[in-house]
C-alpha positions in Angstrom: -21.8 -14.0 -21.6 -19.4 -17.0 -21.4 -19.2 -19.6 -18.7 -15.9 -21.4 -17.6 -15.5 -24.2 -15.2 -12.8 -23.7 -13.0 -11.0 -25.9 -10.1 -10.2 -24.4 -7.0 -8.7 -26.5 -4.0 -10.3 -30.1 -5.2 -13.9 -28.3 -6.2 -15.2 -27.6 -9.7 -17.2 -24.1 -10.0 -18.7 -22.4 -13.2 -18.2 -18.9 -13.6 -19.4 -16.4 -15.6 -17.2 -13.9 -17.9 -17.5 -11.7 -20.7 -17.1 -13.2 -23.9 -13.5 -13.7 -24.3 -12.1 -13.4 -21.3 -12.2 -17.0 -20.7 -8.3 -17.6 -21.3 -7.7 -14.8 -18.4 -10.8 -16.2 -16.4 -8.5 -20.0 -16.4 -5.1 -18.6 -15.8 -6.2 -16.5 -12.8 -8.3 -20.0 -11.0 -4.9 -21.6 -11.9 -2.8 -19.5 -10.1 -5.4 -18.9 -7.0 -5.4 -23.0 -6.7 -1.9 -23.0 -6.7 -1.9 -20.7 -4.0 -4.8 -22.3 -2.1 -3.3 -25.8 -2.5 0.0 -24.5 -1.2 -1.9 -22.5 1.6 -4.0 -25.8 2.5 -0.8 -27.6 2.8 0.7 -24.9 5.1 -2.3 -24.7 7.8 -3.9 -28.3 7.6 -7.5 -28.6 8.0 -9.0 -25.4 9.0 -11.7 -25.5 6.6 -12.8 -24.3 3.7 -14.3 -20.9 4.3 -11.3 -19.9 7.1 -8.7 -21.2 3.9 -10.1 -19.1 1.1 -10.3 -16.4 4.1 -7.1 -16.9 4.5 -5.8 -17.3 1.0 -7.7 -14.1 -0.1 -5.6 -12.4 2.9 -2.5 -13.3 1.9 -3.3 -12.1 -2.2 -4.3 -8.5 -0.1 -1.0 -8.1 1.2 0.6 -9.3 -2.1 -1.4 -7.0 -3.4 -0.3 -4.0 -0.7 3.0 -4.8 -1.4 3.1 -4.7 -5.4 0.4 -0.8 -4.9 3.4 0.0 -2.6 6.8 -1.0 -5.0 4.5 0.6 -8.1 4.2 4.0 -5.7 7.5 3.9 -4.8 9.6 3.3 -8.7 6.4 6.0 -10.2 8.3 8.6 -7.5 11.7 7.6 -8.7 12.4 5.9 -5.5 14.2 2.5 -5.4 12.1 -0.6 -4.5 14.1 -2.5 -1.3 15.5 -5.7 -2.1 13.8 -8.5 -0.9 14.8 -8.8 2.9 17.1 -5.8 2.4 17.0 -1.8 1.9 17.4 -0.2 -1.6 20.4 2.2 -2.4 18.5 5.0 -2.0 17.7 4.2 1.8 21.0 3.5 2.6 21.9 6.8 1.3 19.0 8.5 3.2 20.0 6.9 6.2 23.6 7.9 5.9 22.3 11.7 5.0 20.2 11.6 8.4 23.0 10.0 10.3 25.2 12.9 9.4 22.8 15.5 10.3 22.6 13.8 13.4 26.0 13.5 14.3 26.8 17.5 13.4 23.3 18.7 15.3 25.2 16.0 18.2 28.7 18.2 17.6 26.6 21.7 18.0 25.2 20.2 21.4 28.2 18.9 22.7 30.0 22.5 22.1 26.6 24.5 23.7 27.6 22.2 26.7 31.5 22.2 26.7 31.0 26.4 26.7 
């Protein structure tokens, strides 16, 4: 079993990892006191318990969102744009506006009669 010393939002801890892993073990702390340092600038002082709260929080929903887009492109759906809809929405939408707008016409003729 290998141990790796790590830095994490200005602290030093020593993990444990298989033997091996240790190159994974690094580039994973790296990227999680990235995020924490980032965070930490974001919020200020909240501590550091409510910031790794909150950092572990925000990976979650990164998380969410990359289970969601892998769901989505493994059932051949298009993955929206960031900010947007995908092409495969818009044509959804467009399919359901058109049903809408002939079960609207039907209505409309029930009524007129």
């Amino acid at each position: 079993m290998a141990q790796v010393e790590v830095h994490i939002n200005g602290r030093n801890y020593v993990l444990a990892c298989a033997d091996g892993e240790e190159p994974r073990l690094r580039q994973l702390s790296d990227y999680l006191d990235g995020r924490m340092t980032k965070l930490a600038r974001s919020v200020g002082m909240v501590g550091e318990a409510r910031l790794f709260l909150l950092g572990a929080l925000m990976l979650a929903d990164e998380l969410a969102e990359a289970n969601t887009k892998i769901t989505l492109l493994s059932e051949g759906k298009s993955v929206p744009a960031e900010g947007g809809i995908g092409a495969n929405d818009v044509q959804e939408i467009a399919d359901y506006i058109e049903k809408l707008a002939n079960r609207i016409t039907v209505l409309a003729e029930k009524v007129a009669a």
